[in-house]
VMD Tcl script that builds the backbone (N, CA, C; Angstrom):
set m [mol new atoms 507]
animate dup $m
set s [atomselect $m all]
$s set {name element resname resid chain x y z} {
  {N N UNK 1 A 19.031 -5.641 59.155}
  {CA C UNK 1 A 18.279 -4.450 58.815}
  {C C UNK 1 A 18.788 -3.837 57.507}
  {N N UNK 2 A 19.847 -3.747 57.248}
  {CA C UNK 2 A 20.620 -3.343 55.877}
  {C C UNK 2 A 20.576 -4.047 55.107}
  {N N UNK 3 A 20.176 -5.283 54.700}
  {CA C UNK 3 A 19.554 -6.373 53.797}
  {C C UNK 3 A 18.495 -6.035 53.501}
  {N N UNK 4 A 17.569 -5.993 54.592}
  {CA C UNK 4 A 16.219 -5.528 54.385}
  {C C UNK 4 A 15.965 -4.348 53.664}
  {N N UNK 5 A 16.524 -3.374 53.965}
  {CA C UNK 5 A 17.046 -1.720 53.028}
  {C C UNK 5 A 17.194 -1.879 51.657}
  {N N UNK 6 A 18.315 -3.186 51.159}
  {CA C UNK 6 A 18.504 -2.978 49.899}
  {C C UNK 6 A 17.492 -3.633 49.300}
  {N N UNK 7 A 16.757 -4.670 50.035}
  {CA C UNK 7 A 16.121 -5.441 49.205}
  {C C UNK 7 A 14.555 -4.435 49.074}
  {N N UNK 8 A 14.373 -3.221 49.254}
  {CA C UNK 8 A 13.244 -2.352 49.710}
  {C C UNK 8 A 13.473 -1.977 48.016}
  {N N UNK 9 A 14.609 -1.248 48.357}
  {CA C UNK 9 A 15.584 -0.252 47.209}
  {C C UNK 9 A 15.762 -1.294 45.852}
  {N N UNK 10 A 16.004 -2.450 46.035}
  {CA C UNK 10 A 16.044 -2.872 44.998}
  {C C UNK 10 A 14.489 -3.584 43.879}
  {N N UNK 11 A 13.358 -3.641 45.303}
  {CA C UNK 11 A 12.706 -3.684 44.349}
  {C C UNK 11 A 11.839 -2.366 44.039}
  {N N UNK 12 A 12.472 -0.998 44.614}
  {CA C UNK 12 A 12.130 0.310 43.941}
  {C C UNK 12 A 12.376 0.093 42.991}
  {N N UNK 13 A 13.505 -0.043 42.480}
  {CA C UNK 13 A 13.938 0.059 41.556}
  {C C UNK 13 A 13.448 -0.739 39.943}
  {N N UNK 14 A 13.467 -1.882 40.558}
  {CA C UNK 14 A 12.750 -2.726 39.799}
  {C C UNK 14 A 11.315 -2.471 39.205}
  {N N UNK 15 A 11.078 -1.171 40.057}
  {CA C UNK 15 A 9.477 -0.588 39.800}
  {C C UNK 15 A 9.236 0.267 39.381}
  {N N UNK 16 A 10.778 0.799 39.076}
  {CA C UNK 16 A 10.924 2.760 38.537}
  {C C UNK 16 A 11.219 2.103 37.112}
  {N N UNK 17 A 11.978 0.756 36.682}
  {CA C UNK 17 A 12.565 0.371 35.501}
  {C C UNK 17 A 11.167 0.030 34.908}
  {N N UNK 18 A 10.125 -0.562 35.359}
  {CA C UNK 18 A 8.921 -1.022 34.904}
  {C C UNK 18 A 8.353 -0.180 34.125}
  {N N UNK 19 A 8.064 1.160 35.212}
  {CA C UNK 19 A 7.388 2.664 34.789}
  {C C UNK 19 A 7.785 2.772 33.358}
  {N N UNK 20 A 9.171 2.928 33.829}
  {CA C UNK 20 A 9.975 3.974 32.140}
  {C C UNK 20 A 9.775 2.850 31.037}
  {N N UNK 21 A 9.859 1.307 31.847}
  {CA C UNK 21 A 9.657 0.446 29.924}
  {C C UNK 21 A 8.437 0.590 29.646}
  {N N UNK 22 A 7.182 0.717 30.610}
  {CA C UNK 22 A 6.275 0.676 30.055}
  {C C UNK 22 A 5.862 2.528 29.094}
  {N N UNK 23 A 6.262 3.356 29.855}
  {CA C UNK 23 A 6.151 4.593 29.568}
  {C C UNK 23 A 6.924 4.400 27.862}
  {N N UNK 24 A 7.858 4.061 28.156}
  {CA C UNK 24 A 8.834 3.558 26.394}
  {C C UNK 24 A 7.947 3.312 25.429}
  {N N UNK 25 A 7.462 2.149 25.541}
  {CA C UNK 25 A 6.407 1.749 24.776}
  {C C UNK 25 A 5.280 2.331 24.441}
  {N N UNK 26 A 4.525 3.077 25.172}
  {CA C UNK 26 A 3.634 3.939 24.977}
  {C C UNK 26 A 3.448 4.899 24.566}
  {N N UNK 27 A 4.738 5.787 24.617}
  {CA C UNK 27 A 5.259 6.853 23.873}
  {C C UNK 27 A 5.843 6.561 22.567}
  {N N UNK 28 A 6.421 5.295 21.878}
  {CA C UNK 28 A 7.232 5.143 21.236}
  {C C UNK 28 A 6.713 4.451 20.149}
  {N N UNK 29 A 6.559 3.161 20.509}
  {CA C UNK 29 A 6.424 2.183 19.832}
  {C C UNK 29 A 4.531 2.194 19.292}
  {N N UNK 30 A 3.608 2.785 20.246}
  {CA C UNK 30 A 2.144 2.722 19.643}
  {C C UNK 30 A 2.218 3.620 18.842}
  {N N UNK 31 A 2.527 5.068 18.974}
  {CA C UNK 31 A 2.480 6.148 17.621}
  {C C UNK 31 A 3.277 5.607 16.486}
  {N N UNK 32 A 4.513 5.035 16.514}
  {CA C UNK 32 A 4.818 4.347 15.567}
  {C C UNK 32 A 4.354 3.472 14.759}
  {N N UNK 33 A 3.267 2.392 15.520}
  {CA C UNK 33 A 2.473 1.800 14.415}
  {C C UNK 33 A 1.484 2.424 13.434}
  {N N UNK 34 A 1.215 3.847 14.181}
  {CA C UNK 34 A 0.004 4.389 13.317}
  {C C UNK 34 A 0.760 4.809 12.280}
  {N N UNK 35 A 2.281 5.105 12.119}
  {CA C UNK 35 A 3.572 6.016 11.339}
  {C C UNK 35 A 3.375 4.684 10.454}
  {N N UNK 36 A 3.528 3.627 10.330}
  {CA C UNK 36 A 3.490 2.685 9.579}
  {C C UNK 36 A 2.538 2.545 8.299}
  {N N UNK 37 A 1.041 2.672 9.144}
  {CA C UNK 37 A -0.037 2.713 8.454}
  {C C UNK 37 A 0.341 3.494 7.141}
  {N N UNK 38 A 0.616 5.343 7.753}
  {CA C UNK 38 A 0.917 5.955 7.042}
  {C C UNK 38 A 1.914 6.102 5.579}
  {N N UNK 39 A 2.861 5.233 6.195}
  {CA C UNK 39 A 3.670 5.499 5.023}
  {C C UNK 39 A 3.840 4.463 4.373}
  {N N UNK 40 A 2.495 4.206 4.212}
  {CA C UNK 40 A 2.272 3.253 2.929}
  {C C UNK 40 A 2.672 3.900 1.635}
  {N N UNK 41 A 2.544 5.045 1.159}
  {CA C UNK 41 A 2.498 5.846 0.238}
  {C C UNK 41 A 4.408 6.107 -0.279}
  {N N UNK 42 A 4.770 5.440 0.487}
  {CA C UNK 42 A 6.425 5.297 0.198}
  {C C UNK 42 A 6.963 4.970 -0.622}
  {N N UNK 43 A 5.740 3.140 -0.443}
  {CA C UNK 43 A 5.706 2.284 -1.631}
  {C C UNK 43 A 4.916 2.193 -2.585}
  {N N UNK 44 A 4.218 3.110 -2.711}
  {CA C UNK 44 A 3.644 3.501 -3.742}
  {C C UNK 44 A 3.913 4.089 -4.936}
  {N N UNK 45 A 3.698 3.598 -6.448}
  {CA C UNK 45 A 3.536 4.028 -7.802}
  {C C UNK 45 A 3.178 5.469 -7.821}
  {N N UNK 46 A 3.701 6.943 -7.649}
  {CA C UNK 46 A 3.378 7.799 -7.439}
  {C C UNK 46 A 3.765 8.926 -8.011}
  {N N UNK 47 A 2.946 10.173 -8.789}
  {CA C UNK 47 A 3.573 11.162 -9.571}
  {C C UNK 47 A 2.666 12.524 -8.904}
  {N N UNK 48 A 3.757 13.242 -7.919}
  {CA C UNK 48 A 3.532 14.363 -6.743}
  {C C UNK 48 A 2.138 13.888 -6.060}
  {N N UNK 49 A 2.515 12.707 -5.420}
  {CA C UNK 49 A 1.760 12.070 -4.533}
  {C C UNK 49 A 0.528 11.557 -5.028}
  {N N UNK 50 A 0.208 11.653 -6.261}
  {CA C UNK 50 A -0.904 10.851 -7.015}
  {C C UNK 50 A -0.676 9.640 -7.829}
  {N N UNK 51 A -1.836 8.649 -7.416}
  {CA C UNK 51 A -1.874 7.491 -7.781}
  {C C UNK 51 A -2.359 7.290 -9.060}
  {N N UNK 52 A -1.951 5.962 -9.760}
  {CA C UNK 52 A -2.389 5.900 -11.176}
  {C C UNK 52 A -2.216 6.880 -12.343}
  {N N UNK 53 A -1.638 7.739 -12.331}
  {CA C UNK 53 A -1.057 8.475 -13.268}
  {C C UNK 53 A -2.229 9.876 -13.156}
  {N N UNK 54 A -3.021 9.861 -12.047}
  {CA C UNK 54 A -4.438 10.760 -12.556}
  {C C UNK 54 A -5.708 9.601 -13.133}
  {N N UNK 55 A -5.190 8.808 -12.959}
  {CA C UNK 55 A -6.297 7.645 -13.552}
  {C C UNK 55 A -7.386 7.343 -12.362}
  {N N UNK 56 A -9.046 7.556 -12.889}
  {CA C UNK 56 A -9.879 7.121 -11.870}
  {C C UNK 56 A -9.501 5.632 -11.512}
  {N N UNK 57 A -9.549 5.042 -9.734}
  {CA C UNK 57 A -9.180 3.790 -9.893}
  {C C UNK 57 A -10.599 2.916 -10.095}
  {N N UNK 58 A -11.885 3.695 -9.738}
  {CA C UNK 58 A -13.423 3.485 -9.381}
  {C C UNK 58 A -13.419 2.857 -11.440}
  {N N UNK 59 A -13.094 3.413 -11.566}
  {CA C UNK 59 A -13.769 3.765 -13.258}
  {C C UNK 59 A -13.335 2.168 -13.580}
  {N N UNK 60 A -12.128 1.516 -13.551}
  {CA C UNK 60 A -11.601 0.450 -14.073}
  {C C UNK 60 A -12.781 -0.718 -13.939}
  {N N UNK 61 A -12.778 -0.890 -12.390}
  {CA C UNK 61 A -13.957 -1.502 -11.740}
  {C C UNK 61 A -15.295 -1.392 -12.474}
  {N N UNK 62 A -15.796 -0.065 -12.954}
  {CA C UNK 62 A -17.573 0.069 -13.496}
  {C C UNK 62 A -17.336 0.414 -14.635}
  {N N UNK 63 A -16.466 1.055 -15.494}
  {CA C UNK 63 A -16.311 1.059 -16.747}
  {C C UNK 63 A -15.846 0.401 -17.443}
  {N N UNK 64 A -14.563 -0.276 -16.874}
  {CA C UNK 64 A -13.705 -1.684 -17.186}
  {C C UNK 64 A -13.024 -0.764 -18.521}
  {N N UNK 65 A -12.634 0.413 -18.259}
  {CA C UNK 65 A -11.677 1.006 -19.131}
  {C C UNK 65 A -10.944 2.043 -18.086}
  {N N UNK 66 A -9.830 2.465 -18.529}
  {CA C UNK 66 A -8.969 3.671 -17.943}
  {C C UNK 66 A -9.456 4.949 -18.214}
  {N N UNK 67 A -9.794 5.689 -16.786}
  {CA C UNK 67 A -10.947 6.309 -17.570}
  {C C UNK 67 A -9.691 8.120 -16.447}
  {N N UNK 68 A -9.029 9.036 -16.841}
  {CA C UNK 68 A -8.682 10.159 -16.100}
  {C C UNK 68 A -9.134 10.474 -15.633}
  {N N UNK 69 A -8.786 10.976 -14.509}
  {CA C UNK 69 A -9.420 11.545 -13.140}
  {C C UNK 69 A -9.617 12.703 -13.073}
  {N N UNK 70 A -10.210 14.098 -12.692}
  {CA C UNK 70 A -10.107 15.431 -12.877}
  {C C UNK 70 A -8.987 15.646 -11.176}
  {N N UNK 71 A -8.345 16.464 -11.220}
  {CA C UNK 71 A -7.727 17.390 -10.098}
  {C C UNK 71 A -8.595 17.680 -9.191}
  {N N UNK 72 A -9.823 18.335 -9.424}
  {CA C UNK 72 A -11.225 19.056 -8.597}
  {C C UNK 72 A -11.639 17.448 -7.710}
  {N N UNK 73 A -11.578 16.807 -8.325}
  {CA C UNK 73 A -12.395 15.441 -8.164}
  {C C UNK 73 A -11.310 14.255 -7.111}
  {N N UNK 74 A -11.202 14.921 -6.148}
  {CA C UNK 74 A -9.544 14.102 -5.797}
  {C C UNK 74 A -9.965 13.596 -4.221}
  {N N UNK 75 A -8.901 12.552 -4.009}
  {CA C UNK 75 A -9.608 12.214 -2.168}
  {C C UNK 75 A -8.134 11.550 -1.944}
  {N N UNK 76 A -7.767 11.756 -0.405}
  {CA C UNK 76 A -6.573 10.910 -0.452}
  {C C UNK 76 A -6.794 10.013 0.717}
  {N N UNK 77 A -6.437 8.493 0.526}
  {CA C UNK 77 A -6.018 7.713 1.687}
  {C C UNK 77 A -4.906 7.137 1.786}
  {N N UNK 78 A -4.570 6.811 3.143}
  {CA C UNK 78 A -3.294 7.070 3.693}
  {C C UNK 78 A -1.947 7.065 3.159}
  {N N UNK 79 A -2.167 8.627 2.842}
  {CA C UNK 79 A -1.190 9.787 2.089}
  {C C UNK 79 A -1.089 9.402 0.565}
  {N N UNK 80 A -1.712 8.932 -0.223}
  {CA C UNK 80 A -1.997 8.128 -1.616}
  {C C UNK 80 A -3.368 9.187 -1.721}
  {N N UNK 81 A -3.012 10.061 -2.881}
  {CA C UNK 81 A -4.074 11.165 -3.478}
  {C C UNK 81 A -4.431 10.039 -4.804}
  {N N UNK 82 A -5.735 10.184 -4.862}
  {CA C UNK 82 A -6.943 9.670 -6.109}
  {C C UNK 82 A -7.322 10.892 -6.804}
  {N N UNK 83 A -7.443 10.536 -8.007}
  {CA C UNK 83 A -8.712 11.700 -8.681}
  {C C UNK 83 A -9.692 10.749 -9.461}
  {N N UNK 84 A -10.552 11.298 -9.906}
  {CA C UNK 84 A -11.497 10.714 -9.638}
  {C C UNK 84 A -12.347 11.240 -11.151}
  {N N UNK 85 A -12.810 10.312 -12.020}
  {CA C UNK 85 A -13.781 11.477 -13.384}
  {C C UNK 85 A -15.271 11.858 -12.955}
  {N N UNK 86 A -15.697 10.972 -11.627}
  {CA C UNK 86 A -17.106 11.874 -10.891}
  {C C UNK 86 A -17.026 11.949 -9.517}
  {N N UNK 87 A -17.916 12.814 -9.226}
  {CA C UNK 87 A -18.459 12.500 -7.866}
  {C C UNK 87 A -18.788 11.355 -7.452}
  {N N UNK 88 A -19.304 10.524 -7.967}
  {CA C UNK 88 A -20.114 9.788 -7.511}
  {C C UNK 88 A -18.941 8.198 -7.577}
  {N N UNK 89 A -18.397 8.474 -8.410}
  {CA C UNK 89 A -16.739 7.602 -8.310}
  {C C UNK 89 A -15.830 7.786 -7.108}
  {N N UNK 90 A -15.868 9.306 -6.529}
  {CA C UNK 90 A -15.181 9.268 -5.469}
  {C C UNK 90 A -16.202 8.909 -3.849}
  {N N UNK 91 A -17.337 9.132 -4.208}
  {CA C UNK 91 A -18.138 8.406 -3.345}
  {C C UNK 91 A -17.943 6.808 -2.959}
  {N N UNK 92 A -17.802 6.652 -4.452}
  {CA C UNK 92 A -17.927 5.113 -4.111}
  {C C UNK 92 A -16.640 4.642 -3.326}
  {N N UNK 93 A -15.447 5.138 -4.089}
  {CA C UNK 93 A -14.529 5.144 -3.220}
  {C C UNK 93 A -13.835 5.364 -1.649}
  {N N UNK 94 A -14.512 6.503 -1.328}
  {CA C UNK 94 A -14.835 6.702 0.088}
  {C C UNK 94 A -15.402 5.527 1.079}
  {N N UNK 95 A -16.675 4.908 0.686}
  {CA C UNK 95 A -16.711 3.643 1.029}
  {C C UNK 95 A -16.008 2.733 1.194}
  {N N UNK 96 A -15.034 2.172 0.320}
  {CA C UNK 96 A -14.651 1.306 0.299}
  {C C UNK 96 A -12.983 1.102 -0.337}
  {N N UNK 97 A -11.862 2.362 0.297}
  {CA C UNK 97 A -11.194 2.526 -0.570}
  {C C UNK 97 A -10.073 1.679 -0.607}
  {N N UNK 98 A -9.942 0.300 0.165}
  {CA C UNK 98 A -8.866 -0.657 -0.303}
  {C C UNK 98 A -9.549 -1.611 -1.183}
  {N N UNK 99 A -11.005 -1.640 -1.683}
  {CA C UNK 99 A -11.256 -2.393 -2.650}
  {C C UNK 99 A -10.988 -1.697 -3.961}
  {N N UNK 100 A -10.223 -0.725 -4.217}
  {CA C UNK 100 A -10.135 0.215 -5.361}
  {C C UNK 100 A -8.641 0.263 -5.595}
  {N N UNK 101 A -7.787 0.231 -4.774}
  {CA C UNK 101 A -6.527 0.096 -4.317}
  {C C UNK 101 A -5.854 -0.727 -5.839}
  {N N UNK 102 A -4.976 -0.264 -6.291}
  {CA C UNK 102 A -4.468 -1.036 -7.180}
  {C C UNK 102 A -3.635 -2.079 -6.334}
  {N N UNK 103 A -3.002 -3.137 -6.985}
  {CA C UNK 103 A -2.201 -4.510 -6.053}
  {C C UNK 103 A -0.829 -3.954 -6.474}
  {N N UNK 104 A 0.277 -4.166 -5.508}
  {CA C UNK 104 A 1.831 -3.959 -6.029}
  {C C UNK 104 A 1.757 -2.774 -5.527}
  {N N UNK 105 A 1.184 -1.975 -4.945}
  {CA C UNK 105 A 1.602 0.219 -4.930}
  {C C UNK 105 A 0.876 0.699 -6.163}
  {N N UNK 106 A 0.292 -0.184 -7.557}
  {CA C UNK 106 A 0.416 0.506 -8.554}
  {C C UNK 106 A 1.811 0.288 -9.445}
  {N N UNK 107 A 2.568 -0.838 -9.062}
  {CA C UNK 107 A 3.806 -1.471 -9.688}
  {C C UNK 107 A 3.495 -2.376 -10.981}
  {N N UNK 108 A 3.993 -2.305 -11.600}
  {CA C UNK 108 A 3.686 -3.674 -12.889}
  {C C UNK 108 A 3.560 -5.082 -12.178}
  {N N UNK 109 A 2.771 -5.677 -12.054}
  {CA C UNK 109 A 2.416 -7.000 -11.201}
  {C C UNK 109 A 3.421 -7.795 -11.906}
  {N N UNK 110 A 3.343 -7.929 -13.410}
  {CA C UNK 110 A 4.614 -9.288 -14.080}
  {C C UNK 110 A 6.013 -8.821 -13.278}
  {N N UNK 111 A 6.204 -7.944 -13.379}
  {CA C UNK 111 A 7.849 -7.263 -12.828}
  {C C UNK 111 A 7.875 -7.986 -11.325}
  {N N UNK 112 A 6.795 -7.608 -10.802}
  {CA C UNK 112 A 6.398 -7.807 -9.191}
  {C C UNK 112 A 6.497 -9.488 -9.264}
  {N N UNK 113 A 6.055 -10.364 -10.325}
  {CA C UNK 113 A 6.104 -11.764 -9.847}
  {C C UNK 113 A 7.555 -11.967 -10.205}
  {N N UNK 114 A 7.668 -11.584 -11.566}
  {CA C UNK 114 A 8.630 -12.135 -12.859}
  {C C UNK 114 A 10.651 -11.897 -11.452}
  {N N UNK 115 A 10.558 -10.766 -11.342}
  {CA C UNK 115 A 11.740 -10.896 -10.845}
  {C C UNK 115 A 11.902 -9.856 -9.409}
  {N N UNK 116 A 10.782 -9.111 -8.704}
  {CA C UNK 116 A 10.367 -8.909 -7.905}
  {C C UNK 116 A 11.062 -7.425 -7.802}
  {N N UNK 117 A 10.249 -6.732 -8.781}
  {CA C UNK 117 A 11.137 -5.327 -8.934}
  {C C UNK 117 A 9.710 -4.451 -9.279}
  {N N UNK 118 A 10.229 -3.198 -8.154}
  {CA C UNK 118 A 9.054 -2.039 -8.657}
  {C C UNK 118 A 9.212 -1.457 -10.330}
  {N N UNK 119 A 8.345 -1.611 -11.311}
  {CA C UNK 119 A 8.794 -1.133 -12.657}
  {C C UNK 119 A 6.901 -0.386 -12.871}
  {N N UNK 120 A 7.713 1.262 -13.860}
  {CA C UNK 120 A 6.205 1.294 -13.902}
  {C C UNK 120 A 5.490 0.792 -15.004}
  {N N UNK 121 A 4.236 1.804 -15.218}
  {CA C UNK 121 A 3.381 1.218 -15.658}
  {C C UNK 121 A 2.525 2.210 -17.018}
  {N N UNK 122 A 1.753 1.092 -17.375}
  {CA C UNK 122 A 1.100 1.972 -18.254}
  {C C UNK 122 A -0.250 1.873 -17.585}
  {N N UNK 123 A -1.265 2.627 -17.311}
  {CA C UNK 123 A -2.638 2.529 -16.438}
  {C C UNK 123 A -3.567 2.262 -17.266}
  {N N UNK 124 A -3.220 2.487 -18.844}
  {CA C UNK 124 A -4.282 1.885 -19.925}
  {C C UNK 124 A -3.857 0.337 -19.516}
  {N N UNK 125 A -2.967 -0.286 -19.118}
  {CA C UNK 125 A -2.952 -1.688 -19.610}
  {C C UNK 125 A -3.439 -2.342 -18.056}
  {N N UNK 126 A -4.352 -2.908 -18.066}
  {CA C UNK 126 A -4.617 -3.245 -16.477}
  {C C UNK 126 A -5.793 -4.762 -16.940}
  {N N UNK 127 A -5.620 -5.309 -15.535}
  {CA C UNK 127 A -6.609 -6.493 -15.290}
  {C C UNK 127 A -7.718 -6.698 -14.312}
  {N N UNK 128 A -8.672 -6.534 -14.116}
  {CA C UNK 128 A -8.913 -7.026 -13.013}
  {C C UNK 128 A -8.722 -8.288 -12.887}
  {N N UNK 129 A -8.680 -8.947 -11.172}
  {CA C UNK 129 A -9.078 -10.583 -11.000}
  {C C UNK 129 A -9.365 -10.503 -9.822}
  {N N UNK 130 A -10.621 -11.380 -9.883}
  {CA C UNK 130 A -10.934 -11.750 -8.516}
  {C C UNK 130 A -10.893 -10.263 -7.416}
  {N N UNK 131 A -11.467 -9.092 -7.728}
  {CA C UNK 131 A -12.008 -8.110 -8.164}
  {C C UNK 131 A -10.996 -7.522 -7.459}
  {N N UNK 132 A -10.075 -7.452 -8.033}
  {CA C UNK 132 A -9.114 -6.596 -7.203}
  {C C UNK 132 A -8.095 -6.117 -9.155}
  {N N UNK 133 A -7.418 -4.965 -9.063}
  {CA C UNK 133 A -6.920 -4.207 -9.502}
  {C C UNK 133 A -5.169 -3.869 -10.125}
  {N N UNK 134 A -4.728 -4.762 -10.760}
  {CA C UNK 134 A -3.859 -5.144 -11.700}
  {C C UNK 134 A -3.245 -4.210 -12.518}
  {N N UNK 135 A -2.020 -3.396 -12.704}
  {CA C UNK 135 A -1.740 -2.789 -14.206}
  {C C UNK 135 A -0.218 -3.029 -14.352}
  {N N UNK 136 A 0.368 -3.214 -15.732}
  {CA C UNK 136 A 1.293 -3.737 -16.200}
  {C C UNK 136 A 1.906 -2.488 -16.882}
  {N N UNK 137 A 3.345 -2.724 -17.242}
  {CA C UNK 137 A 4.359 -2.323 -18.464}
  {C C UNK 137 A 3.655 -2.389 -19.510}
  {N N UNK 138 A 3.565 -1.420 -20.398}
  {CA C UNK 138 A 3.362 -1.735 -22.452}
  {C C UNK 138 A 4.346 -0.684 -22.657}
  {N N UNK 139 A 4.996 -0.981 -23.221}
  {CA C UNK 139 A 5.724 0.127 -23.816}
  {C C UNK 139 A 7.277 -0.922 -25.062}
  {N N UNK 140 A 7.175 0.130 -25.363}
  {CA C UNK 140 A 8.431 -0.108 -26.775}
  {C C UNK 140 A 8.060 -2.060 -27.189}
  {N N UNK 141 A 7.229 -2.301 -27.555}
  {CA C UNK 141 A 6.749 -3.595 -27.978}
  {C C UNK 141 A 6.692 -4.674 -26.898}
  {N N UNK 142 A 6.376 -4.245 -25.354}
  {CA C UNK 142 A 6.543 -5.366 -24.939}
  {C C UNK 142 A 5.852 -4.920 -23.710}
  {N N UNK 143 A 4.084 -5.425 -23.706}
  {CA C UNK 143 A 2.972 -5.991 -22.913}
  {C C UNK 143 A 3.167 -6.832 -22.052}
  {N N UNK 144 A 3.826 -6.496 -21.195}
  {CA C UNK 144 A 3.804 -7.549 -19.889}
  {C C UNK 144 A 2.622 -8.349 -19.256}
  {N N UNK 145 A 1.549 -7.906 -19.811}
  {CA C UNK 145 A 0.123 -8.408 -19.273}
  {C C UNK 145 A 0.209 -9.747 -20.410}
  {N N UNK 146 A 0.434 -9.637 -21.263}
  {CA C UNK 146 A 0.377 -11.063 -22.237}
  {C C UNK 146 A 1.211 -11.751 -21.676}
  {N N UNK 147 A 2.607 -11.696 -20.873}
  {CA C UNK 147 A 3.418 -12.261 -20.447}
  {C C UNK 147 A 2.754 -13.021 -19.620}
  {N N UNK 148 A 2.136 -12.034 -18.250}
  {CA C UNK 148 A 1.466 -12.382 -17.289}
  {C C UNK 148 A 0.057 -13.747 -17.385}
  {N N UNK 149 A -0.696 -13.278 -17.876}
  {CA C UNK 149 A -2.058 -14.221 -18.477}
  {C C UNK 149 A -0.596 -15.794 -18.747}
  {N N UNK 150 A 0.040 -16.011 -19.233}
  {CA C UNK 150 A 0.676 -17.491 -19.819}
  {C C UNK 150 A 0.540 -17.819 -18.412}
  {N N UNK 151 A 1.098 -17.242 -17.468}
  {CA C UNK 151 A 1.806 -18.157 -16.088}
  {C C UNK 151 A 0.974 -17.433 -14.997}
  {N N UNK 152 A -0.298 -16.634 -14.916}
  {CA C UNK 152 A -0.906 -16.048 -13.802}
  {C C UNK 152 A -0.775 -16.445 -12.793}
  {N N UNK 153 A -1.082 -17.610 -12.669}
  {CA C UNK 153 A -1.727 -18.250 -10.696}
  {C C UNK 153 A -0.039 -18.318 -10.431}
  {N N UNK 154 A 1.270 -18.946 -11.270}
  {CA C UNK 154 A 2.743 -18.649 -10.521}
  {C C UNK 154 A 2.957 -17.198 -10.172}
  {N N UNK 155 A 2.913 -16.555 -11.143}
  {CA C UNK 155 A 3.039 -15.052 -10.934}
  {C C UNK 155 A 2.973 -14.156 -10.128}
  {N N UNK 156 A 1.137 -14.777 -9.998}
  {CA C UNK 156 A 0.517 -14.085 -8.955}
  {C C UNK 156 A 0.992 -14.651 -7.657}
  {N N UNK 157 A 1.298 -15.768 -7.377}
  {CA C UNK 157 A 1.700 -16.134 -6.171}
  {C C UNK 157 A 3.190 -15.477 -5.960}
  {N N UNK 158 A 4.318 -15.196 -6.696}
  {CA C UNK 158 A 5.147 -14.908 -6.124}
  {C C UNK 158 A 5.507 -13.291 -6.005}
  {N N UNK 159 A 4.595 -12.482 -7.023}
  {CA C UNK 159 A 4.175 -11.149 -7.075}
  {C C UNK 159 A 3.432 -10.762 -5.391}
  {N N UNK 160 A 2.429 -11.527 -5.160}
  {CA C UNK 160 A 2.212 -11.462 -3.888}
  {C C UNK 160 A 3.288 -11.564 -2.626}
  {N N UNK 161 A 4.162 -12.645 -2.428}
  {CA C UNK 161 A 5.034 -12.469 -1.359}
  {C C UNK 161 A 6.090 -11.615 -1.535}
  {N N UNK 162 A 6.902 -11.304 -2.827}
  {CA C UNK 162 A 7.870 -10.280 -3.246}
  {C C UNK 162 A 6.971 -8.588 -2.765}
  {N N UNK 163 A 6.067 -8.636 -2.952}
  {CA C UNK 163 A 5.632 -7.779 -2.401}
  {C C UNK 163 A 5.376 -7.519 -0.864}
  {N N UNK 164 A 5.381 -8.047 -0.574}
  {CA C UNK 164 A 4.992 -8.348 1.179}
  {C C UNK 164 A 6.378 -8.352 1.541}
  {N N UNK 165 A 7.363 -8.621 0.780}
  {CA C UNK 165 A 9.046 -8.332 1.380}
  {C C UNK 165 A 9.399 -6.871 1.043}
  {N N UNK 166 A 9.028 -6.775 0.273}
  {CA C UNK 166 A 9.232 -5.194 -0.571}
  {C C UNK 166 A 8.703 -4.047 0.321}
  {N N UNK 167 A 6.796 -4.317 0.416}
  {CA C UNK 167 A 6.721 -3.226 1.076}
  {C C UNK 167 A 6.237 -3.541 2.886}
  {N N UNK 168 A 6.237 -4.684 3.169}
  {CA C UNK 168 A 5.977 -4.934 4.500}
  {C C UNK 168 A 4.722 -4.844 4.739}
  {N N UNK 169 A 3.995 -4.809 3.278}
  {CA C UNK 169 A 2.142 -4.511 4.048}
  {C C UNK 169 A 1.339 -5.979 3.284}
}
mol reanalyze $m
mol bondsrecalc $m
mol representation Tube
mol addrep $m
């Protein structure tokens, strides 16, 4: 009968430990993934939480120039503030705002392949490819985007996984 007792008690127990791991997880670990989402903006190219220097990112895409964003004209996704030079730029954006997303955080992509380091940027100097959103270093005589164009498809391949170690997204 006292065998029988513990073995009652022991698989209480075994059923109270279940509760709390599963309760653990549910409390813990799911709000945490949404905390993830969020702080994308960690790794992000950022000056008081704005992206691209104030640079529309819509404009690069339909104007295919660097075009400033107004303050009034602003939208943020996840925690990464845009501005925007129209309405109708931040519309578009709203739609669709990881196709607008610069690649790297907004990091110099050559830096990002070349030796796998956040370096900034100049937002006049940018590429698209393969419709996604590119901007490089220019400064004191030395265009990293000319660097980039010699060796792209290596570049880009190792700019891509240095990044994925860097920021985990």
């Amino acid at each position: 009968m006292a065998f029988y007792f513990c073995v009652i008690q022991f698989d209480n127990l075994k059923l109270n430990l279940m509760k709390k791991s599963i309760l653990i997880f549910l409390f813990v670990l799911i709000p945490g993934a949404g905390f993830a989402q969020k702080s994308k903006a960690i790794h992000f190219n950022l000056e008081n939480k704005v992206a691209l220097q104030g640079y529309d990112p819509v404009a690069y895409f339909t104007q295919k120039k660097a075009v400033k964003g107004k303050k009034e004209i602003a939208s943020a996704f996840e925690g990464v503030t845009y501005y925007f030079s129209s309405q109708a730029n931040k519309e578009a954006f709203a739609k669709n705002p990881s196709g607008y997303e610069p690649q790297y955080g907004g990091w110099c992509a050559f830096a990002m392949g070349d030796y796998g380091e956040k370096v900034e940027v100049n937002p006049e100097t940018f590429k698209i490819l393969d419709g996604k959103l590119y901007l490089f270093y220019n400064a004191y005589f030395n265009n990293t985007l000319k660097s980039w164009n010699k060796d792209e498809t290596n570049l880009k391949k190792k700019a891509d996984a240095n990044w994925k170690k860097i920021s985990g997204l």
